[in-house]
C-alpha positions as CSV (number, residue, x, y, z in Angstrom):
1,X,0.0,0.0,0.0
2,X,1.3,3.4,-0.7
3,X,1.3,6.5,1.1
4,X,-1.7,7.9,-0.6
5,X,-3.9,4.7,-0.4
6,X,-2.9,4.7,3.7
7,X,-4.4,8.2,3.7
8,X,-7.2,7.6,2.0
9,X,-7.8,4.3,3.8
10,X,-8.3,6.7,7.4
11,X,-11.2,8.3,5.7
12,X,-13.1,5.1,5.6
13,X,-12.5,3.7,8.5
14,X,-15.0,5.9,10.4
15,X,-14.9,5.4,14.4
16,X,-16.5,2.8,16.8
17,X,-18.8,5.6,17.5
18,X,-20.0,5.6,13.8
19,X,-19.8,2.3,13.4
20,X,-22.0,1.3,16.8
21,X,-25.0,4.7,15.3
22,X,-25.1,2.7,11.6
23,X,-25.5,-0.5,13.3
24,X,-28.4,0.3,15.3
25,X,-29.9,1.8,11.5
26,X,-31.7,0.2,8.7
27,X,-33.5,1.1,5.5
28,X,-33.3,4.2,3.9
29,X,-32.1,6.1,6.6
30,X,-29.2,3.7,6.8
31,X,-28.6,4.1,3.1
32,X,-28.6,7.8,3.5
33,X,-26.1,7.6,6.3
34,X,-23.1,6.0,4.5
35,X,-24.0,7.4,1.5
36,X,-23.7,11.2,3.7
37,X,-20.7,9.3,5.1
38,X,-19.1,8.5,1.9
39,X,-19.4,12.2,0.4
40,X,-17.5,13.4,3.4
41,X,-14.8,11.0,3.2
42,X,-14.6,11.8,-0.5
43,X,-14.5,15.2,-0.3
44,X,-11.7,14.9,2.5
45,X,-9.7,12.4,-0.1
46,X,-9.8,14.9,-2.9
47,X,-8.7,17.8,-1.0
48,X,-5.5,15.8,0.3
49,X,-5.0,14.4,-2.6
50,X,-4.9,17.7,-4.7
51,X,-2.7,19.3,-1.8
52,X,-0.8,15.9,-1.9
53,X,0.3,16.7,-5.6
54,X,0.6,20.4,-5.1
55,X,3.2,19.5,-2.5
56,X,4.8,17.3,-4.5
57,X,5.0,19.8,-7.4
58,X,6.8,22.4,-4.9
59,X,9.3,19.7,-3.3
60,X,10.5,19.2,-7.5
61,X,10.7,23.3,-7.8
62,X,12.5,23.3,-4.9
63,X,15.2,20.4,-5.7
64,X,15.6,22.2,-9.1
65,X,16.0,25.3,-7.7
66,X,18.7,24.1,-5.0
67,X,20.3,22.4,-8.1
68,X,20.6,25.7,-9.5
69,X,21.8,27.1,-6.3
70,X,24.4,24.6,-6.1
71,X,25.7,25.4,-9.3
72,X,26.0,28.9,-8.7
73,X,28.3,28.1,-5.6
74,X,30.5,26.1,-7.6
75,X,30.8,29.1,-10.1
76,X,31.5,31.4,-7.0
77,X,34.4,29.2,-5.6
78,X,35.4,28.5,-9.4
79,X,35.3,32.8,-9.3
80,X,37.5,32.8,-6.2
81,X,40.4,30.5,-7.5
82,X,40.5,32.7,-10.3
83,X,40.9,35.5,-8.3
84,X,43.8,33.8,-5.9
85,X,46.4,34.2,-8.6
86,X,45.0,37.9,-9.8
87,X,46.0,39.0,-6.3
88,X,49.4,37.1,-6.6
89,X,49.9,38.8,-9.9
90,X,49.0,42.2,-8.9
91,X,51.6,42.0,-5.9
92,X,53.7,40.8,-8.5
93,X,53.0,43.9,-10.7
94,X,53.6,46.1,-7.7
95,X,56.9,45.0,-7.1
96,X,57.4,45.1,-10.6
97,X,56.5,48.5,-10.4
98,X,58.5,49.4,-7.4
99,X,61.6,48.0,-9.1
100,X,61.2,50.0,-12.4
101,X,60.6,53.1,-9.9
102,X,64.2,52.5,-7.9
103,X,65.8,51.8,-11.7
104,X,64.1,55.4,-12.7
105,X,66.3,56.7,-10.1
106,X,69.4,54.8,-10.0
107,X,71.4,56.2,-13.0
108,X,73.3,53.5,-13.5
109,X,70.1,52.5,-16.0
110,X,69.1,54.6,-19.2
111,X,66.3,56.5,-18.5
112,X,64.0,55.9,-21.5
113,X,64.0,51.7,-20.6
114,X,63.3,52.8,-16.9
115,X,60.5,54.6,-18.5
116,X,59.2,52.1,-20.7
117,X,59.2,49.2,-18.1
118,X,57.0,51.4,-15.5
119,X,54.7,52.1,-17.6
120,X,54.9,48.7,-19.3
121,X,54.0,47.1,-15.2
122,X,51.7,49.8,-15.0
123,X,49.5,48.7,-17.8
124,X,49.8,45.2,-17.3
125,X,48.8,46.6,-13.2
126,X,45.6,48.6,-14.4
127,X,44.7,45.8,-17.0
128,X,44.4,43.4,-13.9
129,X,42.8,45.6,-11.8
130,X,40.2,45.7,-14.2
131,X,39.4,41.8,-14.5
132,X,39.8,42.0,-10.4
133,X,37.0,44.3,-10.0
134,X,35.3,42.4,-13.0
135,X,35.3,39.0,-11.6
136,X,34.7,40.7,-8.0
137,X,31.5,42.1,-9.5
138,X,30.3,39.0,-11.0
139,X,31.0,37.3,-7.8
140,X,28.7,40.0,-5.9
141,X,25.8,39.4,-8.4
142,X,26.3,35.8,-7.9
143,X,26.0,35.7,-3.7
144,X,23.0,38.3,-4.5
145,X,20.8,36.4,-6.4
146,X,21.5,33.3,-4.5
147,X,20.8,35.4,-1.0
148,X,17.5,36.2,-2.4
149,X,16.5,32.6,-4.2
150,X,17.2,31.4,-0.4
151,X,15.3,34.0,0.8
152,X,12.3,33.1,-1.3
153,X,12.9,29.0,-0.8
154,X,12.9,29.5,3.1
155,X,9.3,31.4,2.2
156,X,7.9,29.0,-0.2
157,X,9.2,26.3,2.1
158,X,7.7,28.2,5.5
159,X,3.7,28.4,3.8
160,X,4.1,24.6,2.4
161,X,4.8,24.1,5.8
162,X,2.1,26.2,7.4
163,X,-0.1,24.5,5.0
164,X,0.7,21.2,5.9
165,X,-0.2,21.5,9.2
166,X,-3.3,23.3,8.7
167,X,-4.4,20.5,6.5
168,X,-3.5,17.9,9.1
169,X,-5.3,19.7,11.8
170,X,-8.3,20.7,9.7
171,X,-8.7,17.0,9.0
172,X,-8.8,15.5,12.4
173,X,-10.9,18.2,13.7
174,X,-13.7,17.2,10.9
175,X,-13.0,13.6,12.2
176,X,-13.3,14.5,15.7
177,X,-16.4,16.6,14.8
178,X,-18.0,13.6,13.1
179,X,-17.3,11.5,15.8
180,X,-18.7,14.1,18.6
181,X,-21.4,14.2,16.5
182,X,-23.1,10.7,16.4
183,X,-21.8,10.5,20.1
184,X,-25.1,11.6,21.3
185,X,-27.2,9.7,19.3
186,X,-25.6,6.7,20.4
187,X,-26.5,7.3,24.1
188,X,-30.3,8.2,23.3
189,X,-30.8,4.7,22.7
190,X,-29.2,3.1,25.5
């Protein structure tokens, strides 16, 4: 038996209650009974039914949607190793930098290489700087969408929740209901 024929099976069932007020019945009224019976339980079967698939639906969305979220983590770590050996480079570039800017000074080089290599390392410095706050950028719209698809999830998931429960209780208050309700009609005829 699966887990939708087990909940439909405790709609059926009814309560010794019920079951001792339909035995003391007969004829029509009898008839009318399980027939008023059977409508309830119906009804009660198709509503948790529908909200059975409508869950279902939602647990898909959200296992494609933490799919996708999983995927944009790897591209943020994937985004951080790239940018591991842009900061080694740049401190690279600096000292590169720093060099050309002591052989500026030093006479001992000619002044127009001096020249040249600054400005060379300070190109190849800007340049990097520029993918840097590139791939920081794409890194910050990454952990932004993903903050607010998490934020929506945990909503979605919070009302499914919420919805569950009401469902469960709704449903065993009607049973209790029903039961209370042919409770007194039992003890008329004692």
């Amino acid at each position: 038996m699966d887990a939708l024929s087990a909940k439909m099976a405790l709609f059926h069932l009814g309560t010794p209650v019920e079951h001792a007020y339909y035995r003391k019945m007969s004829g029509p009224e009898l008839g009318n009974a399980l027939m008023l019976n059977q409508a309830q339980s119906n009804s009660l079967v198709v509503e948790t039914y529908k909200r059975w698939v409508e869950s279902e639906s939602n647990c898909r969305r959200f296992e494609r949607e933490i799919a996708s979220l999983k995927n944009e983590d790897n591209i943020r770590s994937k985004t951080k190793q790239e940018l591991s050996p842009l900061r080694s480079q740049v401190d690279r570039l600096k000292e590169q930098v720093s060099k050309a800017n002591e052989v500026t000074k030093s006479s001992q080089a000619s002044p127009a290489a001096a020249h040249e290599a600054r400005d060379k390392a300070l190109q190849d410095l800007e340049d990097l700087k520029l993918k840097f706050g590139n791939l920081e950028k794409k890194l910050s719209d990454v952990e932004r969408r993903s903050k607010a698809e998490l934020k929506e999830m945990k909503t979605s998931y919070d009302q499914l929740l919420a919805d569950h429960y009401c469902l469960i209780s709704s449903t065993f208050i009607k049973l209790n209901l029903r039961g209370l309700a042919t409770e007194p009609s039992s003890h008329i005829g004692r």
